[in-house]
C-alpha positions in Angstrom: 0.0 0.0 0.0 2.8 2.7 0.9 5.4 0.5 -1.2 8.6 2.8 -1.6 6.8 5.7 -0.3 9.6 7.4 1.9 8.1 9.0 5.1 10.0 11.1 8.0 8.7 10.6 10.9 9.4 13.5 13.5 9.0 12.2 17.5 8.9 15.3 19.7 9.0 15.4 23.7 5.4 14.9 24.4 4.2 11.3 26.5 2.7 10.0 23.8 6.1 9.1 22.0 5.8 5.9 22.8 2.9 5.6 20.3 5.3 6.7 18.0 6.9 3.7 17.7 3.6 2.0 16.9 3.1 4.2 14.4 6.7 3.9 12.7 6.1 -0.1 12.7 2.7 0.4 10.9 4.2 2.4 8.0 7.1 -0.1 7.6 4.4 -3.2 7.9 2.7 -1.3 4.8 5.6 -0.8 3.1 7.2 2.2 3.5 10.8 3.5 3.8 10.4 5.0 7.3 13.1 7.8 8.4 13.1 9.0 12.0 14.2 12.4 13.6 13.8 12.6 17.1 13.7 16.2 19.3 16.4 15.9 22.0 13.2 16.0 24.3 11.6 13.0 22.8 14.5 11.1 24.0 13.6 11.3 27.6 10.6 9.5 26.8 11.6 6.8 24.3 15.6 5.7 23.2 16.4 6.4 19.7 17.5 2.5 19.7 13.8 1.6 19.7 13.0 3.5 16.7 16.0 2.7 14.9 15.6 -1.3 15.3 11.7 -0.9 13.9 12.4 1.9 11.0 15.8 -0.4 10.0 17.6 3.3 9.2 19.7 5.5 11.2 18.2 7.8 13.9 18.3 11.8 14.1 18.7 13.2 17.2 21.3 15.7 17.0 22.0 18.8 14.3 25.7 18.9 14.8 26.6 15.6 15.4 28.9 14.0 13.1 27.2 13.2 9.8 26.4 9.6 8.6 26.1 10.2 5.2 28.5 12.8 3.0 25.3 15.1 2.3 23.6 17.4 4.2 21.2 15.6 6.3 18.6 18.0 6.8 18.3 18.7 2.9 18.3 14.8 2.0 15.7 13.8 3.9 13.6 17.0 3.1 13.7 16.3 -0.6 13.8 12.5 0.2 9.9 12.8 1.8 7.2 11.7 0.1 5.3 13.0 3.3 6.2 14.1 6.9 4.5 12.7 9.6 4.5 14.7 13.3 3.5 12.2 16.3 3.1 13.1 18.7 3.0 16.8 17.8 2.8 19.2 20.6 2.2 22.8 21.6 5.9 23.3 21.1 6.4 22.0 17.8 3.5 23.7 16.4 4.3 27.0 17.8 8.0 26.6 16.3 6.9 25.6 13.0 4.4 28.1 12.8 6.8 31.1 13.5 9.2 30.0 11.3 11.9 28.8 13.8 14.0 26.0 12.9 16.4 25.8 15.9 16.8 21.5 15.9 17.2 19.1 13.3 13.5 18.3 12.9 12.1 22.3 12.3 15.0 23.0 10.1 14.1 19.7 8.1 10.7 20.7 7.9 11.4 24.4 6.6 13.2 22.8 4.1 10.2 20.5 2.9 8.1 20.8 0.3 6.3 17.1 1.3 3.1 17.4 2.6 3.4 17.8 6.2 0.7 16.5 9.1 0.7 16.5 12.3 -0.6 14.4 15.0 -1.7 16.8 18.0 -1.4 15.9 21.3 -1.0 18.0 24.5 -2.8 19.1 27.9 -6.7 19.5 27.5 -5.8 23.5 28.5 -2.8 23.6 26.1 -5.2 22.0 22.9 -8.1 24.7 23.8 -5.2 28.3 24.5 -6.3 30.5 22.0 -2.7 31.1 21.2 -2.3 27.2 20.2 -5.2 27.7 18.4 -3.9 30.6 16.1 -0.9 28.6 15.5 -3.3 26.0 14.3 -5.0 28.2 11.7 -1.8 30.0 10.8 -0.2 26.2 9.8 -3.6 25.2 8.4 -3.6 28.1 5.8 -0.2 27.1 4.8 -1.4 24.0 3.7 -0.1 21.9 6.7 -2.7 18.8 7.8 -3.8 18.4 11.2 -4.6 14.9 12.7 -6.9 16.2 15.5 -6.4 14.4 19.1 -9.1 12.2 20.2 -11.1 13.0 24.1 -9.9 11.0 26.8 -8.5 10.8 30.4 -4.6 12.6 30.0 -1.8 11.1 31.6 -1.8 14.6 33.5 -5.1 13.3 34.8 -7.4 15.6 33.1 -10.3 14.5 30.7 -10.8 16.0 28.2 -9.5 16.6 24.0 -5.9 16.7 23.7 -5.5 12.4 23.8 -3.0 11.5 20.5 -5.3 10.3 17.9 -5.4 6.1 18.0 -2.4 4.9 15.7 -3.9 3.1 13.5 -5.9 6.6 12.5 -2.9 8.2 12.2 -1.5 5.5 9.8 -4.8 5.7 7.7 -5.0 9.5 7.0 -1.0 9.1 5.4 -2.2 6.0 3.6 -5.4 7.7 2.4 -3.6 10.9 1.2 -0.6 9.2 -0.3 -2.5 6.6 -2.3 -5.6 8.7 -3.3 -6.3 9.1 -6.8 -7.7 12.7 -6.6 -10.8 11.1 -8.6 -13.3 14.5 -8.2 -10.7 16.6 -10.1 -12.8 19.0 -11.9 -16.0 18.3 -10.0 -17.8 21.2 -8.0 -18.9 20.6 -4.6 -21.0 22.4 -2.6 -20.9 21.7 1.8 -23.3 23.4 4.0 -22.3 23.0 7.9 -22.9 24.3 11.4 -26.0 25.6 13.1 -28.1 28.9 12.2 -28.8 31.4 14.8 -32.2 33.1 14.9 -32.2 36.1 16.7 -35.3 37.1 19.5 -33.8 40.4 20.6 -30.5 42.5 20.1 -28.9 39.7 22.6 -30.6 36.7 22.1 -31.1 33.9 19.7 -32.3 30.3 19.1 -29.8 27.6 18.0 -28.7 23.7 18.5 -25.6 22.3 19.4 -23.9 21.6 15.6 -20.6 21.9 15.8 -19.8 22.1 12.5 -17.2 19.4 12.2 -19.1 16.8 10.1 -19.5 19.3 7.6 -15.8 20.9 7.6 -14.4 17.0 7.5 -16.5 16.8 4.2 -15.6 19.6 2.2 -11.8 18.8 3.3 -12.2 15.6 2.2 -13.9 16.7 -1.0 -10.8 19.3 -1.5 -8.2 16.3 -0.5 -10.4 14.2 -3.8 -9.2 17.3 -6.0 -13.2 18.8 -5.9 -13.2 22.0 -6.0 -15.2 22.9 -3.1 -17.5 25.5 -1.5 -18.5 25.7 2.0 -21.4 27.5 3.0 -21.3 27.7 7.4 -23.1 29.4 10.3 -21.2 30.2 13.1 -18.7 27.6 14.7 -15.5 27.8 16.4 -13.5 26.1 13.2 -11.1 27.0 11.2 -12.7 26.9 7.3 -10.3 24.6 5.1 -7.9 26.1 3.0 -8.4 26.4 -0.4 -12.4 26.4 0.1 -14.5 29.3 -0.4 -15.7 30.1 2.4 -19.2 31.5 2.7 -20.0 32.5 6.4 -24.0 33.1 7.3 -25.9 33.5 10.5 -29.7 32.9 9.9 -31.5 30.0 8.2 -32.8 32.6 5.9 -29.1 33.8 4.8 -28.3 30.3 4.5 -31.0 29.6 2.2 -30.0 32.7 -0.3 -26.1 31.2 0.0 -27.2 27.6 -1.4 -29.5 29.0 -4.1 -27.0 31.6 -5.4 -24.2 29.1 -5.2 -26.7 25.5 -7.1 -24.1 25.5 -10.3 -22.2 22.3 -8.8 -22.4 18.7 -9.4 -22.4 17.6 -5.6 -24.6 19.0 -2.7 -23.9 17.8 0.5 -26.4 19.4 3.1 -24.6 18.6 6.6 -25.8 21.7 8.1 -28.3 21.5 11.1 -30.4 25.0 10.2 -33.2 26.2 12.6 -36.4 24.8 11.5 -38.7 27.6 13.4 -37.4 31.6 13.8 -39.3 33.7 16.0 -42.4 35.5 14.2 -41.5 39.2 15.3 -37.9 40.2 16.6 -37.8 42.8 19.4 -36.0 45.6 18.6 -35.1 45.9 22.3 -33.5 43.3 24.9 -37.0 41.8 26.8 -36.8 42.3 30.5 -37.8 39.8 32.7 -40.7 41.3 33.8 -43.0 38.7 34.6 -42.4 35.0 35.5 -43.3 33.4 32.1 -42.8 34.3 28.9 -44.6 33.4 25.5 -42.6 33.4 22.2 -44.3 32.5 18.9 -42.7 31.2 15.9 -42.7 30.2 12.1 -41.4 27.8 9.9 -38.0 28.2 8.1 -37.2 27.8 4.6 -36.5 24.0 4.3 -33.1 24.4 2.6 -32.7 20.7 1.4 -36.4 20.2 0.4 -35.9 23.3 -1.8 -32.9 22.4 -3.2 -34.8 18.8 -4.0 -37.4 20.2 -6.4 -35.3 22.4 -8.7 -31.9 20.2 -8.4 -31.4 19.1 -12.2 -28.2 16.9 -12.7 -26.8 17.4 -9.0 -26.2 14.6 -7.0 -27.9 15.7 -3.2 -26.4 14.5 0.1 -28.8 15.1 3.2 -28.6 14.2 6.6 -30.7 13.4 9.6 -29.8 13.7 13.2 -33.0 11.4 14.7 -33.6 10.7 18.4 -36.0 8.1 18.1 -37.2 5.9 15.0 -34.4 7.0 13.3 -34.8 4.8 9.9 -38.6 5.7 9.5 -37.8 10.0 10.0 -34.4 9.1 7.4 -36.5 7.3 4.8 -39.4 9.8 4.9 -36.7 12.7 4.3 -35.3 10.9 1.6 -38.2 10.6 -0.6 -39.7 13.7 0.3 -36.8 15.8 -0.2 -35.8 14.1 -3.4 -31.8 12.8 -2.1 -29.9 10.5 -3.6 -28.8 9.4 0.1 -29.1 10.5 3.4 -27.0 10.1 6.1 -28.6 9.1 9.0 -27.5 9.0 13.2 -28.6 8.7 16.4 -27.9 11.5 18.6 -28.4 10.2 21.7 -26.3 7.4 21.1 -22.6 8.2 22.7 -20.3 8.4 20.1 -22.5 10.0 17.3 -24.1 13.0 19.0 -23.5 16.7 18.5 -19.7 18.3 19.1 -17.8 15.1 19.0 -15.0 13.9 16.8 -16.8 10.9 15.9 -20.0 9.4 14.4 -22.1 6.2 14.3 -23.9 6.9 11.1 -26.0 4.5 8.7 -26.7 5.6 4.9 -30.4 4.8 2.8 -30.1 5.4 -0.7 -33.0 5.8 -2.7 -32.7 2.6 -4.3 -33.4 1.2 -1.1 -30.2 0.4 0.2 -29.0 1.0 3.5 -25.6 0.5 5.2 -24.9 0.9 8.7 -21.3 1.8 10.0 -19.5 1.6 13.5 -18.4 4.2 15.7 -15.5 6.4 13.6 -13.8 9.4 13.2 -15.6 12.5 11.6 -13.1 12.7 8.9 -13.6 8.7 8.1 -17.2 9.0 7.9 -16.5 12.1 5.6 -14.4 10.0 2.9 -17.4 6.8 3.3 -20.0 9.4 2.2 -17.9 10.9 -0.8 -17.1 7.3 -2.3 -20.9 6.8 -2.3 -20.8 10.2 -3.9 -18.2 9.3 -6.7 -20.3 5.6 -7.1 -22.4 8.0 -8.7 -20.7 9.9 -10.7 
C-alpha cells in the first residue's frame, strides 16, 4: 500500500512518543521506507535505539553531530519525503513551525520541505483549547499543513478532556489515504453546507442547537483532498474553514438559504448543516426584560433548505442528513423521498459516540434505491471520505 513511499517521521517530547513507535512499525508493515528524527526532548521518553531497530535506518537526534552520510542531512531527507508525519506533535512543535523557527534538526528539516506535512496533535486539554495554540493551528492550516486532531480522553496529567494522540492506527490511515488517493473529483464542484443557524429574539438573544460544524468541515476537506473544488457555506462555529475552500459564512437559516440558491451550479450538494427549523415570528427591537415569570414566544417555519434544493436540483447529486432521536430509519427514509436525495446520512444523537460536538460518528446511509448501510463508531473525517465514495459511485 505505501510500497517505496519514503516517510519522515518527527518524535517530539510529548508522552505519547511511545505511540510513536507504533506508528513507525505500521508504516514499515505497509511498506514504506520510514526515516526518524527525534527532538532531544523526545529522548527522555523513548531511546532512539527503539526507533531505529523498527524503521531499520539510522536515527536523528542531534544537528551537529557528526554526519552519517557525505550530504547534508537535513536537505536529503527534506527532498527524500514523500510526506512528513509529526507524532506526537505538541504545543511546542507547532508553535516553532508556525513562527518560522528552525532551531533542531526536525524544524530546520521541515522548513526545508516541500512534502506534505501532518501532524498528529497531542497535549494538555488547556494547552489544545489556549487561543494562542489555536492561532498557531490556523496559521499552519492556511499554509497548507494537515492536522490529525487528538481524540477525548483521560490525559496522563489526569485531566479528561480533547488533547488524547489520535489512536495509531488513525494516524496511519490519514498518510495512507492521502498518499495513495487518486484525486478522482478533479474538476467536479462541490457544494458543503455545515454548522448551526442562529435566529435572533432580541438585540442579545437567539435560538440555535448544538452543531458543531465538524461533520460538515471534515466533508468539504475531504472533497478538496479528492481534487473537488469545493464551497463551503457555514453558520457560526469555532472552526477554522479549510484552505483552499471558499468560504461562505452566514448567520440565519434565511441567509443560508439565499447562499445555497445563489451558489446551485455544482455537481455535488452535501447538506450537513443543522439550520433552525422555526425563527421567531417578530424580533424585538429591544433586549425583553424579565418582567414577569413566564414568557410566550411565537414562531414560524424556516425555509427548508434541502427540500428546496430537492425540487429544482437538475443533474446534481444531493447528500442530506438526519440527526433522529428516536425511529431513526422511518424519519431518514421519509426525508429521503420527500426531499428528493440521492442518500441521506442518518444517526442517532443520543447514542454516545455519534451526537453533536464530537469527533466521531455512528452513522447508517439509505439510498433511494433502497439500500442502507450501517457503520461503526469512527472518526468525523472517516465518515467524511465513506460518504464521498458513495458520492463518486455516482458519478
Amino acid at each position: 500500500m505505501l510500497n517505496g513511499k519514503n516517510i519522515v517521521v518527527g518524535v517530539t517530547g510529548g508522552i505519547a512518543a511511545y505511540k510513536a513507535a507504533d506508528v513507525v512499525s505500521r508504516l514499515k508493515k505497509l511498506g514504506a521506507n520510514v526515516y526518524v528524527i527525534m527532538t532531544e526532548h523526545s529522548t527522555k521518553f523513548i531511546q532512539p535505539l527503539t526507533f531505529q531497530s523498527i524503521s531499520q535506518n539510522y536515527v536523528v537526534t542531534d544537528m551537529f553531530e557528526d554526519p552519517k552520510t557525505w550530504d547534508v542531512e537535513h536537505i536529503s531527507l527534506a527532498k527524500r519525503a514523500d510526506c512528513f508525519l509529526i507524532v506526537p506533535a505538541t504545543a511546542n512543535i507547532v508553535g516553532k513551525v508556525a513562527h518560522g523557527i528552525a532551531d533542531d534538526m526536525l524544524t530546520t528539516t521541515l522548513m526545508a520541505t516541500v512534502a506534505p506535512v501532518f501532524f498528529a496533535l497531542a497535549m494538555n486539554t488547556k494547552m489544545y483549547e489556549n487561543p494562542i495554540f489555536k492561532n498557531n493551528v490556523a496559521t499552519l492550516e492556511r499554509y497548507g499543513y494537515h492536522m490529525i486532531l487528538p481524540e477525548s480522553g483521560r490525559l496522563a496529567c489526569g485531566d479528561v478532556g480533547a488533547g488524547k494522540l489520535a489512536d495509531p492506527e488513525h494516524i496511519v490511515q490519514a498518510v495512507v489515504a492521502y498518499l495513495s488517493r487518486e484525486r478522482r473529483m478533479t474538476g467536479k464542484r462541490v457544494l458543503v453546507t455545515a454548522g448551526p443557524t442562529r435566529e435572533p429574539i432580541d438585540p442579545v438573544r437567539y435560538i440555535t442547537n448544538h452543531s458543531s460544524g465538524k461533520m460538515g468541515y471534515a466533508i468539504a476537506t475531504e472533497a478538496l483532498n479528492e481534487g473537488a473544488e469545493v464551497i463551503l457555506i457555514s453558520g457560526p462555529t469555532g472552526l477554522t474553514p479549510p484552505p483552499n475552500a471558499t468560504f461562505i459564512a452566514v448567520e440565519s437559516t434565511q441567509d443560508m438559504y439565499d447562499a445555497v440558491m445563489a451558489h446551485l451550479d455544482v455537481d455535488v450538494i452535501i447538506k450537513a448543516a443543522a439550520p433552525a427549523d422555526y425563527k421567531a415570528q417578530s424580533i424585538s427591537d429591544q433586549k425583553i426584560k424579565k418582567e414577569s415569570e413566564d414568557l410566550t414566544l411565537s414562531f414560524v417555519k424556516n425555509q427548508d433548505i434541502l427540500k428546496a434544493v430537492g425540487k429544482i436540483k437538475t443533474h446534481q447529486i444531493l447528500v442530506g442528513f438526519a440527526a433522529e432521536t428516536t425511529d431513526v430509519e422511518a424519519h431518514a427514509k421519509k426525508k429521503l423521498l420527500e426531499k428528493n436525495l440521492d442518500f441521506i446520512v442518518a444517526n442517532d444523537v443520543t447514542v454516545e459516540g455519534a451526537g453533536f460536538n464530537g469527533d466521531t460518528n455512528i452513522v447508517t446511509l439509505f439510498e433511494k434505491e433502497g439500500h442502507s448501510t450501517s457503520y461503526e463508531c469512527l472518526h468525523k473525517n472517516e465518515v467524511a471520505r465513506i460518504i464521498l465514495d458513495k458520492v463518486i459511485e455516482r458519478f
